[in-house]
N, C-alpha and C positions, 0 to 999 in steps of 0.2 A: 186778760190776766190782771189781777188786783196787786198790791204788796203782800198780803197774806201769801197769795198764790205764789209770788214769785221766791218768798222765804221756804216756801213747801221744796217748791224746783232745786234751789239750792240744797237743801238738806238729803234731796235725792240724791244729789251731784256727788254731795258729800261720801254716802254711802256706795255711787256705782264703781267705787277701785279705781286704778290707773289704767292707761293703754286706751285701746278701743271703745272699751266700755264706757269712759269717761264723755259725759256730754260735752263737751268744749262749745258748741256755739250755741246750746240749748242754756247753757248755765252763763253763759255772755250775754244772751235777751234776758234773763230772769235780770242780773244786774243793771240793766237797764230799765227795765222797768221798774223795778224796787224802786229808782230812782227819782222817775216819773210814769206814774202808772196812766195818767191821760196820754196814752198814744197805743196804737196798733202795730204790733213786731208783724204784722203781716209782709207789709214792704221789704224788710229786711231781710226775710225769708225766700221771696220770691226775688230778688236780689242777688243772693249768693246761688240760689238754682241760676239761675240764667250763669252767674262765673261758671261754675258747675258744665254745664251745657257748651259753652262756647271753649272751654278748657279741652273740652273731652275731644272736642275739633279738632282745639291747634296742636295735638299732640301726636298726632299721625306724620306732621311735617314739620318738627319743631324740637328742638333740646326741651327736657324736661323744666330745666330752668330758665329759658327763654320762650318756651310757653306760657309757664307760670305769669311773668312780667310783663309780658304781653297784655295777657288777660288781665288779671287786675289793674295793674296801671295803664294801659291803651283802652282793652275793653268798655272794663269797670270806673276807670278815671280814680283808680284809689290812690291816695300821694299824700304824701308829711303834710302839712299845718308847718310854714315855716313864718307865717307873720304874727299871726295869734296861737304861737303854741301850749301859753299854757289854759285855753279855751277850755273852761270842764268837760264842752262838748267831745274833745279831741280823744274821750276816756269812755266814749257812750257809745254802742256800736249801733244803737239806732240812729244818733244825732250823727255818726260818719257817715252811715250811709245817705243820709238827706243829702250833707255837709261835702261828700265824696272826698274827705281829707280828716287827717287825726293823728294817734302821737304810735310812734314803731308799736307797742303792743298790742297798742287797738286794730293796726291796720294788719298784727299778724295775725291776726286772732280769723281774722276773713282769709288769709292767705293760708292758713294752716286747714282750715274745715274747708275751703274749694281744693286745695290740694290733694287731700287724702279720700275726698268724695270722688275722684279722679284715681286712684290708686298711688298716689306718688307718696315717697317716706320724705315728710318733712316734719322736723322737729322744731319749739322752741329753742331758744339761747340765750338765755342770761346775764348777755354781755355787762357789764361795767358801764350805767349813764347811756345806754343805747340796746334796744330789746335789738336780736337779729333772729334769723332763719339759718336752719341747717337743712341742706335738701340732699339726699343721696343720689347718684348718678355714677353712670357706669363707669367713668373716670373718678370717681372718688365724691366726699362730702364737699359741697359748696357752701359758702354762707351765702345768706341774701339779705339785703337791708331792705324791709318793705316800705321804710319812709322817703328812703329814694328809689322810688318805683321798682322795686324789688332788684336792682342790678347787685351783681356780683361782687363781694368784697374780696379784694385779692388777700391774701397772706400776709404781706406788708404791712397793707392797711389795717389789717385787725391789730398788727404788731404797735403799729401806731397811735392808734385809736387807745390799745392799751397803756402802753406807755403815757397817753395823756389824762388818762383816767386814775393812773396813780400805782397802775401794777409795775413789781419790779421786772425789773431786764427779764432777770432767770423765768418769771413766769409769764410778762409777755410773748418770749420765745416759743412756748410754748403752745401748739396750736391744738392737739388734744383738750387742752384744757378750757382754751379760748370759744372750742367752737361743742364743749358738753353740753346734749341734750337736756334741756331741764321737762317736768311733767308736765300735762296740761294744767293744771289745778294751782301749778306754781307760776304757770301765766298769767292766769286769773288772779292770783292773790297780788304781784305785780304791777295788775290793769289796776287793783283798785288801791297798792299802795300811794299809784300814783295820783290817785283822785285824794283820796286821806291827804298827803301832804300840800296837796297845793288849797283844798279848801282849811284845811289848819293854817298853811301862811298867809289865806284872807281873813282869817277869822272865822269863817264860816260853820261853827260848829256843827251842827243839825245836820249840812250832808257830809261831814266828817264821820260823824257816828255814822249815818250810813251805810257809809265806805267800810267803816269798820267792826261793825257788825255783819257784814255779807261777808267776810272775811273769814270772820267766827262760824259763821252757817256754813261756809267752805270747808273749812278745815277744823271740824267740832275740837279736835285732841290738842290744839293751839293755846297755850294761855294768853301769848302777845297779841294778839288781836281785841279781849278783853280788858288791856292793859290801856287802848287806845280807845275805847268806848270810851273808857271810863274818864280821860284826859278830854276827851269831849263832848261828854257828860259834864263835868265839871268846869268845863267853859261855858256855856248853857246854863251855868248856876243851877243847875239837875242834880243837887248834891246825895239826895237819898240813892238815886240810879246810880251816883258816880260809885259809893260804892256797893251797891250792888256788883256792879263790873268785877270793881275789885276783889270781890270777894268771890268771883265767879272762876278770875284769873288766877287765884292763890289753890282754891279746887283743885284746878288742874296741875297744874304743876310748882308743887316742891319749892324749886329754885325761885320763883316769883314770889313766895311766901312772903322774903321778906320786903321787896320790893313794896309788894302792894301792901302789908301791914303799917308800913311807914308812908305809903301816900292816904292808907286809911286813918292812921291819927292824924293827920294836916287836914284830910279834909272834916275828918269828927269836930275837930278844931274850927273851923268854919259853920258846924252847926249848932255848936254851943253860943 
């Protein structure tokens, strides 16, 4: 698979709807190789078959969610990136699985497609500064943190966790709200906001734009994602592309009009 190919995958991705339909780990290799297209996603593939396989095992003798945890974190040796966490690699599902470590969304992104290739209902969660798992069991939703080896977050701890993130009391309390399913599609956008901002705080433009144009390929009806092309575009001194962006972002939606009309005379301004 080339970058052409993998812009294709995503645009499929785009189009297959939400739920099942949704490629989730097919459109996590396309991202990854957009990225770097010298490597083989074959590994990676044959990777999560095996979770897959050994999952299907431990579940004959095992809670669905100490199965789970099992497997990837004993099996599979998947676990946080706690000393070089902000490693671009920690955002790349092929450089995790080399790596066997990476940041909560990357590592759910493997927990979520060996899960449900298993039959188990596991969800994203959107938590606040920390991606979790929401996994259904005959006792009710659990969360799970797959950066610490998928263990159990009790109630408390979400409470807390909240609370340091900045949510008030009234809606830390609340665990409805704490442990809501988010889409696949809003994992993925997620995985690569977090590649966008941390190659923006090295400066790194070139894979910023690429972070955030897979983004735009994701989610075509998005204006924000052309919003941040275009801001690294513009760092790149790519001033004609910057606003092309812009004026790609303003297309779509209305509300960005004016937004990006006004970053478009600052930058018209730069090319005068």
């Amino acid at each position: 698979m080339n970058r052409q190919e993998a812009e294709d995958a995503l645009r499929r991705a785009a189009d297959a709807g939400e739920g099942d339909a949704f490629p989730l780990f097919e459109a996590a290799i396309a991202f990854a190789v957009h990225e770097n297209p010298e490597r083989n996603p074959a590994e990676v593939r044959a990777f999560v078959d095996a979770g897959v396989e050994r999952l299907s095992q431990r579940l004959g003798a095992e809670s669905p969610e100490e199965a789970l945890a099992e497997t990837m974190a004993g099996d599979l040796r998947l676990g946080g990136d706690l000393i070089t966490y902000d490693h671009p690699d920690n955002a790349d599902v092929i450089a995790v699985c080399e790596r066997r470590k990476g940041l909560p969304v990357a590592l759910g992104v493997f927990y979520l497609h060996v899960a449900r290739k298993c039959g188990l209902n596991v969800r994203g969660v959107d938590f606040p500064g920390h991606f979790l798992l929401r996994i259904e069991t005959s006792e009710g939703p659990l969360a799970l943190d797959p950066f610490s080896e998928g263990r159990v977050v009790l109630p408390s701890e979400l409470t807390r966790r909240a609370l340091h993130a900045g949510l008030t009391p009234n809606v830390a309390d609340r665990l409805d709200r704490l442990m809501a399913p988010v889409s696949d599609r809003a994992v993925l956008i997620r995985l690569q906001n977090n590649i966008f901002a941390r190659a923006s705080q090295r400066a790194d433009y070139a894979r910023a734009e690429r972070a955030a144009l897979r983004r735009a390929l994701l989610d075509p009806a998005d204006h924000r994602p052309w919003l941040d092309v275009a801001a690294a575009r513009e760092g790149q001194g790519a001033l004609a592309g910057c606003l092309q962006a812009l004026g790609r972002a303003a297309e779509l939606d209305g509300g960005a009009a004016l937004a990006a009309r006004a970053a478009r005379e600052r930058v018209r301004l730069k090319l005068n």
